[in-house]
N, C-alpha and C positions, 0 to 999 in steps of 0.2 A: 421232683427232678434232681433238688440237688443232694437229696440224701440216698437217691441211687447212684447215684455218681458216687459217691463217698463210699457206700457198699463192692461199688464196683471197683472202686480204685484196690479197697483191699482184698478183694477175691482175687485182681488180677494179679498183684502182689503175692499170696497165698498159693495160686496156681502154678505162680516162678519160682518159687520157693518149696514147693514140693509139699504142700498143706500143713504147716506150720499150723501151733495151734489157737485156739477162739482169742485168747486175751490177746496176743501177736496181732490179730485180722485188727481186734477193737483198736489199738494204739495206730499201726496204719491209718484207721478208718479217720483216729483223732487227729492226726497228723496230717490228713487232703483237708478235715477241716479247719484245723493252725492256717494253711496255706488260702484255704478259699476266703476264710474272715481277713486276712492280712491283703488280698485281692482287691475284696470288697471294700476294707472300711481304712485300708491305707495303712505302710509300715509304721507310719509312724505314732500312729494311736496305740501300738503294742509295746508292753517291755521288755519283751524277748527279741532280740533281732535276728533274721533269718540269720543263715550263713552263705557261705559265698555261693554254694550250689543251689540252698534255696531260693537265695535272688534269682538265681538263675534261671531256677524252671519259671519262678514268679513268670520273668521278662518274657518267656519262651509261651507259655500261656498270653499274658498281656498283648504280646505282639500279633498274637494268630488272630483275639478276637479284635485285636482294634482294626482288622481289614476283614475278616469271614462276615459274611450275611449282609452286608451290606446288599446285594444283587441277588444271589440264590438263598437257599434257605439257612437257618438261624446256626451259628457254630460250624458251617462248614465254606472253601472258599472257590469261586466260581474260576473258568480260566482268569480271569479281567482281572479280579481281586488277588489270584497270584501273582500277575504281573506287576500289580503294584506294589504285594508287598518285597517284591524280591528285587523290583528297583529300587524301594526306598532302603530295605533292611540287604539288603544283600548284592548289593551295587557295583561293589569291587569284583562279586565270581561271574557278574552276567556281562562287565566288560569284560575281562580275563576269556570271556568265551570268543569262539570265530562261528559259531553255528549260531544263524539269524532264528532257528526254527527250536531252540531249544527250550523256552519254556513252553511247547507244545509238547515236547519229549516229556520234559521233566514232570509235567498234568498227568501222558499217560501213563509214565509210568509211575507214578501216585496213586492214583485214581485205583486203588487196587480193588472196590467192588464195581466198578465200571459205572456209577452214577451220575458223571459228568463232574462231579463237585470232590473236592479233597477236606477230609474230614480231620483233627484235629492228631488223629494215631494216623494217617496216611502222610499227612508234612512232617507229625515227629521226624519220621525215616528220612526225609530231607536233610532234617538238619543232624539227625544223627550219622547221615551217612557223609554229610560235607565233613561233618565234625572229625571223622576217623581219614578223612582224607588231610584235613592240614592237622591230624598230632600225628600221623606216618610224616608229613613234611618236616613238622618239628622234628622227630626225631631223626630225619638224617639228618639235617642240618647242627643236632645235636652231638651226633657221631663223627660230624666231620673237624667239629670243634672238641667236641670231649669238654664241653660245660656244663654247667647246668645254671640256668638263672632265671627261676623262678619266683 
C-alpha cells in the first residue's frame, strides 16, 4: 500500500509536470518517502528538518488522519468526522459562517465521487480553496497598506 502511494505521488507529480523524466519520478518518489518516515517515526529522530512548507503538508496530512476512519472506512472522512474536524481545526470559518446547513454543503460539494465519504484529495480542495480565499484577503489588505510583513 505504501509504496503505491509513493508511485503514485510521483506519477501524479510527473503527470503536472508534463512527464518529466525517470530519475525526476525517482527523487519525488524519495521525497513522499522523507515525508512518510518523518510521519511515521517523528521529526525529531531525523537530521534534516523539514521546511516550513513541509511541516506544513506534514500537519495537513496528520490532521486528516487523526479524524478520517474513525466511523467509515480507513483514510477517508464521514459527514460526523468532518464536522468535527472542522470544529476543532477550523473553528473560526464555521463561526464566521450564518448558514446552519453548511458543512452539509461543504460534504457535497467534496464528495466529488459521490461515495458519501470525502477522501484525502477531496478535503485537499477544502483547504486549498479556503486557502486562496484568506491570501486574496491578505492581499488587499496588503494593498490597502502597501506593506509587507512577512
Amino acid at each position: 500500500m505504501f509504496i503505491d502511494s509513493v508511485i503514485r505521488c510521483g506519477r501524479v507529480w510527473l503527470a503536472t509536470t508534463h512527464g518529466k523524466i525517470r530519475s525526476v519520478s525517482l527523487r519525488v518518489n524519495q521525497w513522499c518517502v522523507n515525508i512518510w518516515f518523518r510521519l511515521s517515526v517523528g521529526v525529531e529522530q531525523l537530521a534534516a528538518m523539514p521546511s516550513e512548507l513541509e511541516s506544513a503538508m506534514e500537519s495537513l496530512i496528520m490532521v486528516f488522519h487523526r479524524y478520517a476512519g474513525k466511523e467509515g472506512r480507513s483514510g477517508t472522512l464521514t459527514r460526523r468526522e468532518l464536522r468535527t474536524l472542522m470544529e476543532n481545526e477550523l473553528s473560526g470559518f464555521l463561526k464566521s459562517q450564518k448558514d446552519p446547513t453548511i458543512i452539509d454543503r461543504i460534504m457535497k460539494d467534496l464528495d466529488a465521487n459521490g461515495d458519501g465519504e470525502v477522501n484525502f484529495e477531496e478535503f485537499v480542495s477544502l483547504v486549498v480553496g479556503l486557502s486562496i480565499a484568506c491570501e486574496a484577503c491578505y492581499r488587499m489588505e496588503l494593498n490597502k497598506t502597501q506593506t509587507w510583513n512577512l
